[in-house]
N, C-alpha and C positions, 0 to 999 in steps of 0.2 A: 412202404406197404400200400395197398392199391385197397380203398375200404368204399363199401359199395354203402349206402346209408340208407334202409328201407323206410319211408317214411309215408305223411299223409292219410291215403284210406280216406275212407267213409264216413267214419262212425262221429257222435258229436266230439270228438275227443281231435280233428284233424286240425285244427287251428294248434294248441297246444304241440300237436308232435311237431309241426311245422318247425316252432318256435325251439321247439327242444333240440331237433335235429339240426338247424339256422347254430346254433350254438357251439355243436356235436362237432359241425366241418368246419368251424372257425377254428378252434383251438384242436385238431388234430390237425390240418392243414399246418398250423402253428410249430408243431411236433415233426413237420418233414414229410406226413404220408398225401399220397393225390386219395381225392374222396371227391365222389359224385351220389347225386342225389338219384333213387326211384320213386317215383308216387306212384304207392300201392292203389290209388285211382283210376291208373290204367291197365288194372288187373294183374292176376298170379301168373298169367304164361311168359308175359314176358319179363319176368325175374329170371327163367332159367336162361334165354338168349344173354341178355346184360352180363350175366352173373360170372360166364366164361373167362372174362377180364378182370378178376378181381381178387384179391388172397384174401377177404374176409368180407364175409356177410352183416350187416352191425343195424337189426332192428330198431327203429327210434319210432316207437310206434306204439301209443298209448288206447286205452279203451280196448273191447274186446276184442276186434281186428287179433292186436298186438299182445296183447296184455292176459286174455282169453283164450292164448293157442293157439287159434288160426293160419295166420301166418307163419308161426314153428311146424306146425304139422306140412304146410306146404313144403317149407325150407330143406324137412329132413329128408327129401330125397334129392338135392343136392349136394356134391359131396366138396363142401366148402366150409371153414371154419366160422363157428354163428357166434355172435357176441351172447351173452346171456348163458339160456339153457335151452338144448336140443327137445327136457322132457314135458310134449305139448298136452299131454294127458293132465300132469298135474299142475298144469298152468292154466289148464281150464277149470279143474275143482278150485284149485286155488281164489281164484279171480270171480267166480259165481258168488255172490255173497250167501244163498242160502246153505250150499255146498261147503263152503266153506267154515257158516256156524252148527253145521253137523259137526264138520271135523271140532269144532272148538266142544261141541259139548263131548263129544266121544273121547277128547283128550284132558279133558278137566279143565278147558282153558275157560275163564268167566267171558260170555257176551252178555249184550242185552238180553233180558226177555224178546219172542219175535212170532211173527205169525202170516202168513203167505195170504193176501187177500184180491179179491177181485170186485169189488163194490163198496159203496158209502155203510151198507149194512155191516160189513165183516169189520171194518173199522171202526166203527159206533162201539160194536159189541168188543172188540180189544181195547179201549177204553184210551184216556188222553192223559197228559199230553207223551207223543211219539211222534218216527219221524217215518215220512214216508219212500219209500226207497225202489230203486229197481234192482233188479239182481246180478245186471249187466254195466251199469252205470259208472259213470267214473268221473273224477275233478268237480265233484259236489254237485252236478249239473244236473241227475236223475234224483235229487233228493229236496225234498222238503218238510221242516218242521208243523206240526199240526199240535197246536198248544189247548186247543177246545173245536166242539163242533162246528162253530163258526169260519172255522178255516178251512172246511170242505166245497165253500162259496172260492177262496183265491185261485183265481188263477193258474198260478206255479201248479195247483193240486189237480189243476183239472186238465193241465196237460199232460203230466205224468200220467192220468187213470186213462188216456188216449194211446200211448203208445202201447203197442203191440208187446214188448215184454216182461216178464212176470214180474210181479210184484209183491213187496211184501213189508209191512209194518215192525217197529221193534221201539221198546218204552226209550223214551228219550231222557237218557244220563246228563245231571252237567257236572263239572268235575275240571280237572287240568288235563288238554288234550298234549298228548305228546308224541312224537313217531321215531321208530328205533330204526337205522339201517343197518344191512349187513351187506358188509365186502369182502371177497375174499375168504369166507369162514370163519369171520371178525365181527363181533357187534360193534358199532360205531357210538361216540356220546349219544346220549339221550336230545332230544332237540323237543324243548315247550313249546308251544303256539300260544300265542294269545293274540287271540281277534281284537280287534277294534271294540269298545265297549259297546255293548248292547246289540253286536252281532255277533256271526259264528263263521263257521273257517267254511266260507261257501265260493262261490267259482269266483266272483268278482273280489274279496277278502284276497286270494290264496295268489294274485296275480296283477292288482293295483298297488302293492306295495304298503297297505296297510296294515297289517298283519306283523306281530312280533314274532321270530323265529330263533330262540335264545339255546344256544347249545349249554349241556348239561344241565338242563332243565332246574334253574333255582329251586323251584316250589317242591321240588323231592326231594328225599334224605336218599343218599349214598345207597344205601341198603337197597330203596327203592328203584333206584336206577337201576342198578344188578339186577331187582330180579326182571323188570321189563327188557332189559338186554338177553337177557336166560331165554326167557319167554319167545321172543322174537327170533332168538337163535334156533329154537325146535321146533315152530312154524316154519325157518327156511328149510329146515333140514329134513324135516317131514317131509316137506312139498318139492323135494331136491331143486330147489329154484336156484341154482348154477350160481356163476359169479356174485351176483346181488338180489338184493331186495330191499324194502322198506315195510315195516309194519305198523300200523299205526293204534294207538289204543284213548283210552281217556280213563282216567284215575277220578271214582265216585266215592265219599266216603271210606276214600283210604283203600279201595279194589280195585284192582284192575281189571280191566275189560278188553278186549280186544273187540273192535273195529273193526279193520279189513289188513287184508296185505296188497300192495301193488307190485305186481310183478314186473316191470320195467317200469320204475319210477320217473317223476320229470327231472330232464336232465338240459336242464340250463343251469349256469352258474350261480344262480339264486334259488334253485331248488331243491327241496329240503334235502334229499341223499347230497348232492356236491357240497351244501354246508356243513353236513353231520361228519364228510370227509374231509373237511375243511378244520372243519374240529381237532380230528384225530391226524392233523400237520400233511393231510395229504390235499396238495393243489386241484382245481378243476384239470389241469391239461394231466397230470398223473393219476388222477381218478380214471381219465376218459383210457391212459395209456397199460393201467391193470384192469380195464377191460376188455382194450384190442389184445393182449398177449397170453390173457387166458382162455379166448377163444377154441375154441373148439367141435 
């Protein structure tokens, strides 16, 4: 099979896809199919020239670019088989985090408390400690913890309140952070995170290899697990996000919460969907291989 690998873009997230996609064509290569590389950096037109030569499209392309629609909306007027899911509408509700904790309150699902702000005032008055977030952001890079007013001084906080999109604050849970994927119309094990003491699951954490990533997550009872699987399963299925997804939540006082969902999660062999699939006895190159044959 001839798999064309959309990767790259723009967004802070282009290093990560790099890496993911770097990965993507080792091990299908691996598998017998030829795969060449596009960077979405030298634009959308010419994906349709390239595309002519190829049996499948197979976005590896994380942040909003990818992750946000984008990219799928372009794609869907080529008439080529897409890895993933074709529907670019709800991969942008999906992936918007305030959009997305509508849908959680309007489905019963528990998030944070949150609140959409623009100034040092509107956070003052939402009260501490919470984290600060963007609505577009992705691989912990648009976020930062704000533990008291003092923290409105660092740094991290004051680049965030610089960029150009919306923002928004929500009460900072701690808890057992966990993330559920789904393949195939299958929840996969439960997978724990546990940071490095006295940190949290942030860009540098999630990619130095410090970070415990423990399938079936110990610290929950059975029970618990089911229902974060449930849960994660009618987030994909609401948001028809195709072959996969990943959800991720944190368990506070015995609740759960949901976090966000990533709609093309990272896909290196050490990330969390290929070990949650890794769990459930299926390899990295046969994970990569039930997503080139469900394409469509």
């Amino acid at each position: 099979m001839n798999v064309l690998i959309i990767t790259g873009g723009n967004s802070s997230e282009r290093t990560v896809s790099l890496r993911s996609a770097k990965e993507v064509q080792k091990a299908l290569l691996e598998n017998g199919h030829k795969v060449k590389f596009y960077d979405l950096k030298k634009g959308y037109e010419g994906i349709l020239k390239v595309s002519v030569d190829f049996d499948v499209l197979f976005p590896v392309l994380h942040g909003e670019e990818g992750e946000g629609g984008k990219l799928h909306k372009f794609l869907s007027q080529i008439k080529k088989p897409i890895v993933g899911t074709r529907n670019y509408k709800n991969l942008d509700i999906a992936w918007h985090k305030i959009t997305f904790k509508k849908y959680c309150r309007k489905f019963g699902i528990k998030t944070a408390s949150w609140k959409q702000v623009n100034n040092n005032f509107d956070i003052l008055s939402f009260g501490f400690p919470c984290v600060l977030k963007t609505i577009d952001g992705g691989s912990s890079k648009e976020v930062v913890i704000l533990k008291d007013k003092s923290d409105l001084n660092k740094f991290a906080f004051r680049k965030i309140m610089r960029l150009k999109s919306k923002k928004f604050v929500e009460r900072y849970l701690s808890g057992i952070e966990i993330t559920v994927g789904v393949l195939n119309g299958k929840a996969l094990p439960v997978i724990e995170i546990v940071p490095t003491k006295g940190t949290w699951f942030n860009f540098e954490n999630k990619y130095d290899g410090s970070t415990q990533e423990i399938p079936f997550a110990p610290s929950l009872s059975k029970e618990k697990q089911k229902n974060v699987q449930e849960i994660a399963l009618k987030i994909h299925r609401d948001f028809d996000l195709g072959i996969y997804s990943r959800s991720d939540f944190i368990i506070s006082d015995d609740i759960i919460y949901a976090l966000e969902v990533n709609t093309i999660p990272g896909l290196t062999a050490q990330s969390l969907m290929p070990k949650a699939a890794l769990a459930a006895g299926i390899s990295f190159n046969e994970f990569l291989e039930i997503l080139l044959k469900t394409a469509k």
